[in-house]
N, C-alpha and C positions, 0 to 999 in steps of 0.2 A: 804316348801315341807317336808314331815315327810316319811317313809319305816320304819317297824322293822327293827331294826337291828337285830334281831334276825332272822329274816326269811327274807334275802337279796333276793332282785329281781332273778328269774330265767335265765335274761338274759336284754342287754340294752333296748331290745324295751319293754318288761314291763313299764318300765318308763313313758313313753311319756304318758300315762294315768294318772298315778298319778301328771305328770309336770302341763298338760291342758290337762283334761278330754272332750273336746270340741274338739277333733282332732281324724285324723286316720295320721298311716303313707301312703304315698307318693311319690309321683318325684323319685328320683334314689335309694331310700331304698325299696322301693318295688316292682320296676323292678328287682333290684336285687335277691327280695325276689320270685320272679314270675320264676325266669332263663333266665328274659330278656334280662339283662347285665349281663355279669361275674365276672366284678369287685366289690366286695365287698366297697361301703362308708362309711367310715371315721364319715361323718355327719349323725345323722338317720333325715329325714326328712320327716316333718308331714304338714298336712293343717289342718285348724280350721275354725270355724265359727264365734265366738264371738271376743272377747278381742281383743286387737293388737300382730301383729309380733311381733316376739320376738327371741331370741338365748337364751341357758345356756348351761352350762357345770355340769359336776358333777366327782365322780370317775367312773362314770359307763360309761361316754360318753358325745358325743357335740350331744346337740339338736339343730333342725332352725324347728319355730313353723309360717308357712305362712296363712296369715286371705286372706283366700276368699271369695264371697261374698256367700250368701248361697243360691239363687239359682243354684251353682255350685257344692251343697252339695249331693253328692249323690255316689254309683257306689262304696262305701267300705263295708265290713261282716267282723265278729268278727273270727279273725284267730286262731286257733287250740283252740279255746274254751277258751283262758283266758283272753277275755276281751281286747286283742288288735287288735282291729281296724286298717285295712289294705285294701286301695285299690283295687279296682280288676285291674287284669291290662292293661284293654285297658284303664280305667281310670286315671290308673296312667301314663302313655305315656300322653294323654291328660292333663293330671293336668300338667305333666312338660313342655311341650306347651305352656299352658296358665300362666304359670310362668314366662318362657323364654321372650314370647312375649310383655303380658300385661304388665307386674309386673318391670322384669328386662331391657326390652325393648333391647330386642337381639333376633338374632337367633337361633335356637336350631340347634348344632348338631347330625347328623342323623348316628351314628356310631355304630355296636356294637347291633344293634338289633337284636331279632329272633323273627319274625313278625309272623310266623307260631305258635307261641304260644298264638293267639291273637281271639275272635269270631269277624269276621270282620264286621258282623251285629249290633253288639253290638259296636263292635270301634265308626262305622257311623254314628247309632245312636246319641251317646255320643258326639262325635265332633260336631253333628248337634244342639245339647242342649247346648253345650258350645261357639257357634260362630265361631267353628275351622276350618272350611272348607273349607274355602278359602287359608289357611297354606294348606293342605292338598292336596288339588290343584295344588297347588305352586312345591310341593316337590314329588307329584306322589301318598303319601300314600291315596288317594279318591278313587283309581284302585285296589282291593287287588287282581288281576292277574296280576299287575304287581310286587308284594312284593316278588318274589322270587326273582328279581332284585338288589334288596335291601337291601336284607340280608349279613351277611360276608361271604367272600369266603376264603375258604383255609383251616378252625376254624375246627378243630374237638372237 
């Protein structure tokens, strides 16, 4: 992996392009990034298309680089213009789904969402291109009158 040193990354998720140029970020970094969750990760986490999974570290941060299959490739744009690739976010909610479920073989926790930040036409969509629907089902979110439900209570 090579960066100028002289002209150091503007920030960790710059990176994740130069790590595997074959990824966006994803799953709980770009909920985050979205205002979906409020805690900030630790891990910046991205999906890929090509290559195998993989993790690294550097001084700038822990990467987790997850190979999904690439008809599940789709649903990310180039965020503030420099090249890094970031989920939109009903995709990313759906990518960590289909993480949780396929990949890691668990359930997701449903904590900590703000669902109202989401086009719900486009979630269903999305869910519907990824097999997710039946999860959805399951859990309520296939209803989006019922997601004010769903959301934290109390949270200012």
């Amino acid at each position: 992996m090579y960066w100028n040193p002289f002209y150091p990354p503007e920030n960790s998720f710059c990176l994740h392009q130069v790590i595997a140029v074959d990824s966006y970020i994803s799953l709980q970094t770009a909920l985050w990034m979205h205002g979906i969750i409020e805690q900030k990760p630790y891990l910046i986490t991205s999906i890929r298309w090509a290559g195998k999974s993989f993790e690294c570290t550097n001084e700038y941060g822990w990467y987790r680089f997850t190979r999904f299959p690439e008809r599940l490739i789709f649903g990310y744009y180039n965020y503030t213009e420099k090249m890094i690739w970031v989920a939109e976010p009903e995709k990313a909610l759906l990518d960590y789904f289909y993480y949780l479920l396929k990949i890691r073989k668990t359930t997701p926790r449903l904590q900590e969402l703000w669902l109202d930040r989401f086009d719900k036409n486009k979630f269903l969509e999305y869910a519907e291109k990824m097999e997710l629907l039946d999860f959805l089902k399951e859990t309520g979110l296939d209803n989006p009158k019922k997601w004010p439900e769903l959301e934290p209570v109390g949270v200012v």
